[in-house]
ZAPA-133243 format. One record per residue (C-alpha): residue number from 1; residue in three letters; chain; x, y negated, z negated. Coordinates in steps of 0.25 Angstrom, whole numbers, m for minus. Example, Ala and Ser with C-alpha at 12.3 -4.5 7.8 and 13.67 -1.06 7.14 Angstrom:
ZAPA-133243
    n  res  chain      u      v      w
    1  ALA      A     49     18    m31
    2  SER      A     55      4    m29
END
This chain:
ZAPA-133243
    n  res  chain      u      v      w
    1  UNK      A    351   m145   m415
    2  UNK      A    342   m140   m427
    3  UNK      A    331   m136   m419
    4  UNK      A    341   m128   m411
    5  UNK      A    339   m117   m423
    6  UNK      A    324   m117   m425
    7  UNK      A    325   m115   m409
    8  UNK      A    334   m104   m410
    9  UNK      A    324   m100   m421
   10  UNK      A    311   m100   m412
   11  UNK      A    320    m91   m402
   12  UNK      A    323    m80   m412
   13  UNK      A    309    m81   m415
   14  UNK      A    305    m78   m403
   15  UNK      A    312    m67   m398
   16  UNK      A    309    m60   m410
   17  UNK      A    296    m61   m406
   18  UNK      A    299    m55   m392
   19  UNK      A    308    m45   m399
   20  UNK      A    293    m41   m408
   21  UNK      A    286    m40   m394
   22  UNK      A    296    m33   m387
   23  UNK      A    299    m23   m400
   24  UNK      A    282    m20   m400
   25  UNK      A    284    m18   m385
   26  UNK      A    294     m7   m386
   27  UNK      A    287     m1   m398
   28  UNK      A    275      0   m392
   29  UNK      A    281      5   m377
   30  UNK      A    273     20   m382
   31  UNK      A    262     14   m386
   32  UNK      A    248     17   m377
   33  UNK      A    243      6   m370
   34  UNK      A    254     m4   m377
   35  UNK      A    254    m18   m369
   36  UNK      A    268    m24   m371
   37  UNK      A    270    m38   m376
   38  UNK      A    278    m49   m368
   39  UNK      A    283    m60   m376
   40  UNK      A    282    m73   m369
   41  UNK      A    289    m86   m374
   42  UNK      A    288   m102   m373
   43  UNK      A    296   m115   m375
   44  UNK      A    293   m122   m389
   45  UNK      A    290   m137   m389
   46  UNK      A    301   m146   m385
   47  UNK      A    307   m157   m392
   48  UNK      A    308   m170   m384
   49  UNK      A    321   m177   m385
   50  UNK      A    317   m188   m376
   51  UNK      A    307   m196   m372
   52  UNK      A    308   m192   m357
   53  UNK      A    308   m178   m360
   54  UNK      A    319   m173   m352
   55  UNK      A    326   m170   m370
   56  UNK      A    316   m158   m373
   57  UNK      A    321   m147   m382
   58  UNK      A    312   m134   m385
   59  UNK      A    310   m131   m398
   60  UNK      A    312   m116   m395
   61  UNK      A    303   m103   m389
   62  UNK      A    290    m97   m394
   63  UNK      A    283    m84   m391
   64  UNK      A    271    m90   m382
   65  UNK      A    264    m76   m381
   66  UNK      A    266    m61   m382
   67  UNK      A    259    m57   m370
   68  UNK      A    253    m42   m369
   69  UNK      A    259    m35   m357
   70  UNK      A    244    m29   m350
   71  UNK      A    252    m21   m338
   72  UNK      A    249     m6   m336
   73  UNK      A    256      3   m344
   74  UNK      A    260     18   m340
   75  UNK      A    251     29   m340
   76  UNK      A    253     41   m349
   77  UNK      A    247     53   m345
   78  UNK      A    240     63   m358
   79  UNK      A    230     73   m353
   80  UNK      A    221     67   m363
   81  UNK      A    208     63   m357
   82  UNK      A    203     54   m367
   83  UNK      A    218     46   m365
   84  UNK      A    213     34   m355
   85  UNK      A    222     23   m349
   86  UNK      A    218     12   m340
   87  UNK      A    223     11   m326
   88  UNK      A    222     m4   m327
   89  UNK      A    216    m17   m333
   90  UNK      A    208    m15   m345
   91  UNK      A    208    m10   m360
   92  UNK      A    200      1   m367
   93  UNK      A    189     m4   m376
   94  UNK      A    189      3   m391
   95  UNK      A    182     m1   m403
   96  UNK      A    187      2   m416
   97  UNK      A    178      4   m430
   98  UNK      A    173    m11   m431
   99  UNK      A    168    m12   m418
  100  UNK      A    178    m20   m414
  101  UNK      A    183    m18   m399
  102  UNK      A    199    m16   m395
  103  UNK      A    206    m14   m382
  104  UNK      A    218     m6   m377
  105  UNK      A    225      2   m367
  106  UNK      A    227     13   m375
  107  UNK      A    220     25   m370
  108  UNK      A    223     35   m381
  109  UNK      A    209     39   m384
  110  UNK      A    202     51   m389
  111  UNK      A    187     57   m394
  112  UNK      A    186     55   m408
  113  UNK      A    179     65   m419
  114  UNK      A    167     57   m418
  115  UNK      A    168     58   m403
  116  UNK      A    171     42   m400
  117  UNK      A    183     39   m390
  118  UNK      A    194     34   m397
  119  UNK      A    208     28   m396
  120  UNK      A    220     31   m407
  121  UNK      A    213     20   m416
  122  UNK      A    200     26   m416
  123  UNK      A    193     15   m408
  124  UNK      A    184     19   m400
  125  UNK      A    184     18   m385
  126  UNK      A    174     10   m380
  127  UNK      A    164     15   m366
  128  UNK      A    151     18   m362
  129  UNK      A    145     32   m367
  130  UNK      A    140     43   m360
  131  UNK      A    125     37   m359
  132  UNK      A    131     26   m351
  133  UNK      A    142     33   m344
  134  UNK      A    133     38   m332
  135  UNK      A    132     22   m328
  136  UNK      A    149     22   m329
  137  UNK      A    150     23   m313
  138  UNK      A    145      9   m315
  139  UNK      A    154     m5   m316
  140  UNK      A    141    m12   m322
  141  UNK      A    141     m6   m335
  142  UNK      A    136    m21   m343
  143  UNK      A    125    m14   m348
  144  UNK      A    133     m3   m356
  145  UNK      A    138     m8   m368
  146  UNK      A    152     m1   m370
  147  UNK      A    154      9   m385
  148  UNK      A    161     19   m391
  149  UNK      A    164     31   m381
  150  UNK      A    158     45   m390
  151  UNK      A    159     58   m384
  152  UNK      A    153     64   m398
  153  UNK      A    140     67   m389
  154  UNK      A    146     73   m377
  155  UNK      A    141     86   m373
  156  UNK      A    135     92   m360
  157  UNK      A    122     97   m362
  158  UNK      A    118    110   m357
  159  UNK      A    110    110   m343
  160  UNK      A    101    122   m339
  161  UNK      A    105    129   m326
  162  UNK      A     94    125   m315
  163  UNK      A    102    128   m302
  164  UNK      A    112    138   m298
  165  UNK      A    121    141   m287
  166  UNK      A    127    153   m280
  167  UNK      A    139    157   m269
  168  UNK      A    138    169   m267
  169  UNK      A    141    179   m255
  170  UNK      A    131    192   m254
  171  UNK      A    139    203   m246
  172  UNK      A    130    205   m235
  173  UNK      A    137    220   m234
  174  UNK      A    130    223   m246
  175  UNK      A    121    234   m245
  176  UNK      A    107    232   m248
  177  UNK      A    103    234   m264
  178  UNK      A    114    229   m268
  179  UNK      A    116    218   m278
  180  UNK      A    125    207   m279
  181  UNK      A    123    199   m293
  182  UNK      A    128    184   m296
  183  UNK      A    126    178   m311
  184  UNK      A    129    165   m317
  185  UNK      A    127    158   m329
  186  UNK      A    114    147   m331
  187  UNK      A    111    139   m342
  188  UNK      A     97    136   m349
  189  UNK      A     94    122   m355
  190  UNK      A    101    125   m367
  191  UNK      A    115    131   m362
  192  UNK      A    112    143   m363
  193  UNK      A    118    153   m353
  194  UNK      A    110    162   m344
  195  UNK      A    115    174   m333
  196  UNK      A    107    170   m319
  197  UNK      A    110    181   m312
  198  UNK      A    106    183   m295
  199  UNK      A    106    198   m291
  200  UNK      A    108    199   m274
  201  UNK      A    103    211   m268
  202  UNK      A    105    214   m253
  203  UNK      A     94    218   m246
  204  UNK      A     90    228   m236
  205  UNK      A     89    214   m226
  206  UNK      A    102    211   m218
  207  UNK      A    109    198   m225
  208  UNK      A     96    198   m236
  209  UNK      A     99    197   m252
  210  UNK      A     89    198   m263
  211  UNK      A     92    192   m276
  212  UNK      A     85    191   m290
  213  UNK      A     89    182   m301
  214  UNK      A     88    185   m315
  215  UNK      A     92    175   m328
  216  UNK      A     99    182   m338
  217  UNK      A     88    195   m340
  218  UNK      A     76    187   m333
  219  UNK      A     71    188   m319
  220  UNK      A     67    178   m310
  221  UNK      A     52    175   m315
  222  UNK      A     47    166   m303
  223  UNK      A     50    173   m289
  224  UNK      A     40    166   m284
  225  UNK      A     47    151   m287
  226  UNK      A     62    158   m281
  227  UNK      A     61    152   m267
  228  UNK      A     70    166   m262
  229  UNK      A     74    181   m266
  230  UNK      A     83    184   m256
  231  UNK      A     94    176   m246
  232  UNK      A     94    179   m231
  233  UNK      A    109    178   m225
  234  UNK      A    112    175   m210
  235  UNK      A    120    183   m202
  236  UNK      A    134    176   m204
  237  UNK      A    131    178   m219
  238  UNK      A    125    165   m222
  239  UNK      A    112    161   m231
  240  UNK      A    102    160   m221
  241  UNK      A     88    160   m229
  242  UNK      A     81    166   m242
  243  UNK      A     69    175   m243
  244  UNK      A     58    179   m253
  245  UNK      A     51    192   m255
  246  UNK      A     38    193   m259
  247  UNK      A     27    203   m259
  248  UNK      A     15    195   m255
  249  UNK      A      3    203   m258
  250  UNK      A      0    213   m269
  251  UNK      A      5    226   m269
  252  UNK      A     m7    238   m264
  253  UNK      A     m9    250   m274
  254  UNK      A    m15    261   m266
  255  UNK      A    m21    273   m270
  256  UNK      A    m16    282   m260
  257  UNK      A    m15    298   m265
  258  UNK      A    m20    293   m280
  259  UNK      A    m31    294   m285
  260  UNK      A    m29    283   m293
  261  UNK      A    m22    269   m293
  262  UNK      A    m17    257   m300
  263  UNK      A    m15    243   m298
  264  UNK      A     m2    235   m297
  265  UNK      A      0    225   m308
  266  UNK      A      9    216   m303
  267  UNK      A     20    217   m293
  268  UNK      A     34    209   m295
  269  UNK      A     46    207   m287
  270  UNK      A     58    209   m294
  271  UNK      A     67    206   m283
  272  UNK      A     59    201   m270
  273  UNK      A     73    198   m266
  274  UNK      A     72    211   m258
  275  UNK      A     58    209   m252
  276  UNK      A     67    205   m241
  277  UNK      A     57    206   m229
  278  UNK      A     43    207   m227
  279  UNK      A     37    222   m228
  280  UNK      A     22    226   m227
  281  UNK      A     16    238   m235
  282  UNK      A     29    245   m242
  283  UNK      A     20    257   m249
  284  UNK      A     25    264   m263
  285  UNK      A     18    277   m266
  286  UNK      A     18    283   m280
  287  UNK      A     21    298   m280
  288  UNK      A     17    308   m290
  289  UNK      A     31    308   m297
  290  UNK      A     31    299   m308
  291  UNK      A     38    285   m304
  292  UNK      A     39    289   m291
  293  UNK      A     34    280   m277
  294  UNK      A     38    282   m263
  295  UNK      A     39    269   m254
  296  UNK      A     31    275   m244
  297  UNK      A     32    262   m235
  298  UNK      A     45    253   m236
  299  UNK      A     41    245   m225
  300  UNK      A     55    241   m222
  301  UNK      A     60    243   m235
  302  UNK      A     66    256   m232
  303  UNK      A     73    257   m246
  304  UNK      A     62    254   m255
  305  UNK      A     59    264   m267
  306  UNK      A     49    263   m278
  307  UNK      A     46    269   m292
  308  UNK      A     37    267   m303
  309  UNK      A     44    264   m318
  310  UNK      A     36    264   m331
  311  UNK      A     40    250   m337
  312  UNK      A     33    245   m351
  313  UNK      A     21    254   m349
  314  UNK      A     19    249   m335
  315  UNK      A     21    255   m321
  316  UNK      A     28    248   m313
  317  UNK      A     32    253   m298
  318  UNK      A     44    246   m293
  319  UNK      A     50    247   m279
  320  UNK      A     66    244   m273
  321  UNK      A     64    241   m260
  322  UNK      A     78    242   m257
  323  UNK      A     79    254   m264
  324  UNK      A     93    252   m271
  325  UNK      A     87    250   m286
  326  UNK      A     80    240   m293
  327  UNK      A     65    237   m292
  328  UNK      A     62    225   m282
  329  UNK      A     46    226   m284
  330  UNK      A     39    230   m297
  331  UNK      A     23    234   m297
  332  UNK      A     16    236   m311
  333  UNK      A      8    248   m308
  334  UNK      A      2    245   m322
  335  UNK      A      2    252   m334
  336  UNK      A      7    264   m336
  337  UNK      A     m4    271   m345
  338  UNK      A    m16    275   m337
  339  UNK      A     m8    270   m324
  340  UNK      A    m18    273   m311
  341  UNK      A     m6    274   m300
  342  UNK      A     m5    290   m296
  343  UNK      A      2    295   m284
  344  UNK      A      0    292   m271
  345  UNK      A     m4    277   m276
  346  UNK      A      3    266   m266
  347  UNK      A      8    252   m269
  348  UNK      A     11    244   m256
  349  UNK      A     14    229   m255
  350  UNK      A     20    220   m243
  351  UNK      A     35    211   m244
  352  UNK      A     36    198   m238
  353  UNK      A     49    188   m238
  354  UNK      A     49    176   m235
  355  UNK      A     61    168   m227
  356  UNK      A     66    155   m230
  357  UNK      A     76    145   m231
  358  UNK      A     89    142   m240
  359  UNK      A     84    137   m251
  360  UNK      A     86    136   m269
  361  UNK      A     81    147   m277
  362  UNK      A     73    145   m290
  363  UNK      A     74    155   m300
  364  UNK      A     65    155   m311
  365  UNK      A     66    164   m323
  366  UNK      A     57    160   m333
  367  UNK      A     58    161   m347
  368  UNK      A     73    165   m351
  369  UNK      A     70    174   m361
  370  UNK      A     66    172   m377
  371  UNK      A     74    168   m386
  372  UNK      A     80    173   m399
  373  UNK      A     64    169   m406
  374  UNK      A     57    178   m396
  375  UNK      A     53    164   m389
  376  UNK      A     54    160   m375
  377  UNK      A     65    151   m373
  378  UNK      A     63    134   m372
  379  UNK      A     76    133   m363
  380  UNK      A     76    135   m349
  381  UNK      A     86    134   m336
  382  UNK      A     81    121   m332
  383  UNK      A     72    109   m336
  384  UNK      A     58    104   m331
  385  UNK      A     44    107   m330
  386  UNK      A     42    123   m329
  387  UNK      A     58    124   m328
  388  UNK      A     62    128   m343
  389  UNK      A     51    140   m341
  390  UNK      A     56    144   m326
  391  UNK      A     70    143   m328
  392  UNK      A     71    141   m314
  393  UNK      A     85    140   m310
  394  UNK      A     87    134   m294
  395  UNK      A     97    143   m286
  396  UNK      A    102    133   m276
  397  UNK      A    106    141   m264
  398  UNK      A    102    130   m253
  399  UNK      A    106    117   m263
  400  UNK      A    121    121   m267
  401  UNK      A    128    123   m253
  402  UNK      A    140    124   m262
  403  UNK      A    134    138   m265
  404  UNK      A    133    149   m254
  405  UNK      A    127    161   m253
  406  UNK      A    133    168   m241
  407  UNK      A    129    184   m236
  408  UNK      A    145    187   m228
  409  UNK      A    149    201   m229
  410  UNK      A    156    201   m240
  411  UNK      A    157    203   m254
  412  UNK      A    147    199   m263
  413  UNK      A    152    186   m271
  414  UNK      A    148    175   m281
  415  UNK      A    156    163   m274
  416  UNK      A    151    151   m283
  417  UNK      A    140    149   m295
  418  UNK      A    135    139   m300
  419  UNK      A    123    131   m310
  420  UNK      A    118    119   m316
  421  UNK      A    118    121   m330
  422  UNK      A    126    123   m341
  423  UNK      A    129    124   m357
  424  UNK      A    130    115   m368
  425  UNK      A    146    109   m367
  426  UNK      A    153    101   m376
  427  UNK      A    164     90   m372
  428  UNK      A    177     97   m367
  429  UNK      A    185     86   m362
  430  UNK      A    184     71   m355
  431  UNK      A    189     64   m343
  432  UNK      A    190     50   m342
  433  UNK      A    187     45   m327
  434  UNK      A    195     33   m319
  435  UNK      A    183     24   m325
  436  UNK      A    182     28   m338
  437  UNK      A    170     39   m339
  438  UNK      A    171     50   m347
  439  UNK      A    168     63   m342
  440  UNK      A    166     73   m353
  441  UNK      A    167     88   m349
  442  UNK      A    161    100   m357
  443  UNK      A    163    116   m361
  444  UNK      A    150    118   m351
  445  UNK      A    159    113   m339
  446  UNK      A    150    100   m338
  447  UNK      A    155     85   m338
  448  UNK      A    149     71   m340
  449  UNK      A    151     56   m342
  450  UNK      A    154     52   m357
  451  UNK      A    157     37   m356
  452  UNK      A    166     29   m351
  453  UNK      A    179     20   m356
  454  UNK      A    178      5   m354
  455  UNK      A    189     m5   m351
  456  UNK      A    190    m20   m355
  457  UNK      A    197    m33   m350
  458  UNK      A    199    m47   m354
  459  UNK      A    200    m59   m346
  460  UNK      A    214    m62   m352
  461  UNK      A    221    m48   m357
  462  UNK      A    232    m56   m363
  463  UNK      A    224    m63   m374
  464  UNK      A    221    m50   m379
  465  UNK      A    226    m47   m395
  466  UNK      A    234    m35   m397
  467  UNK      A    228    m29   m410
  468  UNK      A    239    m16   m409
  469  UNK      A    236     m8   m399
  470  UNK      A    223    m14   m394
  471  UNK      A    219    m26   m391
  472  UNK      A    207    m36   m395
  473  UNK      A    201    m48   m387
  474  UNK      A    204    m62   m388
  475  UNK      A    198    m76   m386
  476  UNK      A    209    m75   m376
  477  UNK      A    207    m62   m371
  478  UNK      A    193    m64   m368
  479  UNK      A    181    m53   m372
  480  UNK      A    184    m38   m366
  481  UNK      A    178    m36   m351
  482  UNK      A    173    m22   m352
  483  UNK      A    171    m12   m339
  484  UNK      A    171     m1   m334
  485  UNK      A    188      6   m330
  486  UNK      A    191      2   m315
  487  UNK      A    182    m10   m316
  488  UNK      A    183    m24   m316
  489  UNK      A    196    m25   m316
  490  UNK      A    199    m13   m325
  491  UNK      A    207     m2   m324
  492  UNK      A    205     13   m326
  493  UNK      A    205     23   m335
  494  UNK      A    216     34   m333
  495  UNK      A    213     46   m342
  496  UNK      A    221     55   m348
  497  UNK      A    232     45   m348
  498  UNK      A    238     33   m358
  499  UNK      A    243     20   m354
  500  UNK      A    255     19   m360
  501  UNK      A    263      5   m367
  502  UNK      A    267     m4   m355
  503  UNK      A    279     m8   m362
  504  UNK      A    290     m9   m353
  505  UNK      A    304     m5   m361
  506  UNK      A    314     m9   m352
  507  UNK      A    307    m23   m352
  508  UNK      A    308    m25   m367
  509  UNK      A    322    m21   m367
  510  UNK      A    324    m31   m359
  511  UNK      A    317    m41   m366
  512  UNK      A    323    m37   m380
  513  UNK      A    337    m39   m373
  514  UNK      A    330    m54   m370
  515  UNK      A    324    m57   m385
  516  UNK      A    339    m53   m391
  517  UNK      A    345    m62   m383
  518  UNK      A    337    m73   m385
  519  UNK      A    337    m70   m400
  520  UNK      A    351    m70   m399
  521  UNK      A    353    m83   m391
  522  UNK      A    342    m90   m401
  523  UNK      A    348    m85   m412
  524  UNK      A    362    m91   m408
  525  UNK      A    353   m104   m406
  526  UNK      A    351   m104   m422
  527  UNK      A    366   m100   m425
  528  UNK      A    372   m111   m416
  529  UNK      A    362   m122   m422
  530  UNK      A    368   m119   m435
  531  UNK      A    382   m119   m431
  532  UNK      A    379   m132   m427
  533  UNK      A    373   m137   m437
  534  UNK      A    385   m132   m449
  535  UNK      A    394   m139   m439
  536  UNK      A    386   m152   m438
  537  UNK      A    384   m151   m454
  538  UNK      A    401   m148   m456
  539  UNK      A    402   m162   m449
  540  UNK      A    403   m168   m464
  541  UNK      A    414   m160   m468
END
């Protein structure tokens, strides 16, 4: 009968333990990524009355274990991206200031001011960087030692522009001369933002654009590298071929009525976008007015006027061959003191285009202009030998099917732009992908992979020692077993979400109704021991 009490004693003693568990369970039924306790008890050694055994009597109950709960908790959504919970099997990996490594299911992470990913504690989440995030497709990262995640390096660099794209419709009511102009932002190596402009003009040819291009306040500088000058449009409106206008051999200078004549300098195309089909020996006549030449034979070019402007102290005879405005063709007549050309002089040249296929444009523009020094500038629209000089920009009118250029009757429209490049940008906001990579997106519209959030198991989860709200590794638990989220057994990462406690209140309701009981009932143990005992000590009374 007198170890009836110290019985009695060992059951209040353990469902005051259970009541402790049960208490930190409710307590911690908010707490993210909480893993409820269960309380598990055992028999104490019995006491043998008999040599055949049948007499045993317990010597009371002991807490054998207070097991950690592992199942899935509730997910709680936040709208915070860095905010991670795990689908699954697995623990995050942090590390806090002494290197030492902890584990938990608390996602509750953001960027601190030195840029590292960090929990609440300021442990730092443990991944792979941006350097080793382009291999994170990969289950086999063994080579990749896992660290601190940093997103105090993220920036997008800027790209130079070296390709654009255009969808456009070219109104094929339009009457010929006029313009149809499409502009659009491009980017030099350094970010910096330039106007690429494309001015269309309708030519005198049924379903036959010219157009020029200009960057910023600079003109084309190698015609002779642009594959085309004009597009050719079949008779349902479609792109059907381009061509290229040319005027093969030098211009003639006759005398005619002069007495005298001068030489032609030089001669330039300034849009051969309307050299629109093959002419042979259009004549220009200078007259006695000042300025003033007749096209004495078009030669199918039955708008072409020409005049003769004074431009830097030279003379320079330019004809439109349209005759709407605008010089398509400059001659330098030479300088202007002491010129030779009188009246009655003749210039005549020839036109030829040439037909082809579909094909992308190259537009080179040379030197951009100087800069604030007076210097040309060292940055250029794309990179490689001769490229910075060029600035060679690839429209892609065969390559980007996505892009159409279409000539329907009907009004003339920019349907879609596009280019390669762009600015500098800084980091706007991250996602967190099903597998853990981090995709940083920027102010310049750009995104890319910054890391990647690892996962760990153990062999035995329960041996694990809870240290708060993370646990550490045991001789029982075995070493962490770090992968990559959705392999090898682990589970993956839902962003923008928190696993909540996976306390079930209902359940340690009940079992606090249980732990009463048993501490009542253990407690009437030790009182009705002591009753007996006074009785068995009043005997001698």
């Amino acid at each position: 009968m007198g170890s009836a009490i110290s019985i009695g004693t060992t059951g209040l003693t353990a469902s005051s333990k259970q009541m402790d568990v049960i208490g930190n369970n409710l307590a911690n039924a908010n707490t993210l990524g909480y893993k409820a306790g269960n309380t598990y008890f055992a028999s104490m050694l019995n006491q043998s009355l008999s040599s055949s055994g049948n007499m045993a009597v317990g010597q009371g109950v002991a807490v054998a274990a207070v097991a950690t709960q592992y199942t899935q908790g509730s997910f709680e959504n936040t709208g915070n991206a860095t905010d991670l919970a795990i689908d699954g099997e697995g623990f995050f990996v942090v590390k806090d200031s002494d290197g030492a490594n902890y584990f938990t299911r608390a996602g509750n992470f953001h960027i601190s001011q030195d840029g590292f990913l960090v929990d609440g504690s300021g442990y730092k989440v443990q991944g792979y960087n941006q350097a080793q995030a382009t291999s994170s497709v990969s289950t086999d990262r063994e080579a990749d030692k896992p660290t601190d995640i940093n997103f105090d390096n993220a920036m997008s660099q800027a790209k130079a522009s070296t390709q654009i794209s255009l969808g456009i419709n070219l109104d094929e009511n339009t009457s010929f001369g006029e313009k149809f102009n499409v502009s659009q932002n491009v980017y030099d190596s350094k970010g910096n933002i330039h106007t690429l402009s494309i001015t269309f003009l309708k030519t005198e040819g049924n379903g036959m654009w010219g157009f020029d291009a200009k960057l910023d306040d600079t003109n084309v500088s190698d015609v002779g590298e642009q594959q085309a000058s004009g597009l050719t449009f079949d008779k349902n409106g479609v792109l059907s071929g381009m061509y290229k206008g040319d005027i093969p051999t030098p211009a003639v200078a006759a005398i005619g009525t002069g007495a005298t004549v001068g030489t032609i300098v030089s001669t330039t195309i300034s849009k051969p976008g309307q050299l629109y089909k093959d002419a042979t020996g259009i004549s220009l006549t200078k007259e006695p007015t000042t300025g003033v030449w007749t096209v004495t034979n078009g030669a199918g070019y039955d708008y072409a006027i020409a005049w003769q402007e004074t431009i830097d102290g030279r003379e320079m005879l330019k004809v439109d061959l349209d005759g709407k405005g605008g010089s398509d063709i400059l001659f330098d007549l030479g300088a202007s003191t002491g010129n030779l050309w009188t009246a009655g002089n003749t210039v005549t040249f020839n036109a030829a285009t040439t037909f082809g296929p579909i094909t992308d444009i190259s537009l080179c523009f040379g030197e951009l202009g100087k800069n604030k020094s007076g210097e040309p500038p060292t940055i250029g629209l794309s990179s490689g030998s001769g490229a910075d000089t060029k600035n060679k920009i690839n429209w892609a009118v065969a390559t980007d099917p996505g892009k159409t250029i279409t000539g329907y009757a009907s009004s003339s429209v920019l349907k879609s732009l596009s280019d390669n490049g762009y600015a500098f940008g800084v980091l706007k906001s991250l996602n967190v992908e099903n597998n853990g990579i981090i995709n940083g997106y920027f102010t310049n519209g750009q995104f890319s992979q910054l890391g990647q959030v690892i996962l760990a198991n153990f062999k035995d989860p329960s041996g694990l020692k809870k240290i708060g709200n993370y646990f550490g590794s045991t001789s029982n638990s075995g070493d962490a077993i770090m992968n990559l989220p959705g392999s090898s057994g682990l589970g993956e990462i839902m962003s923008n979400s928190l696993e909540i406690s996976n306390t079930d209140v209902a359940k340690e309701f009940i079992n606090m109704i249980t732990a009463q009981r048993a501490y009542q009932a253990s407690s009437r143990i030790i009182t009705t021991a002591d009753q007996m005992l006074t009785e068995l000590m009043n005997i001698k009374r």
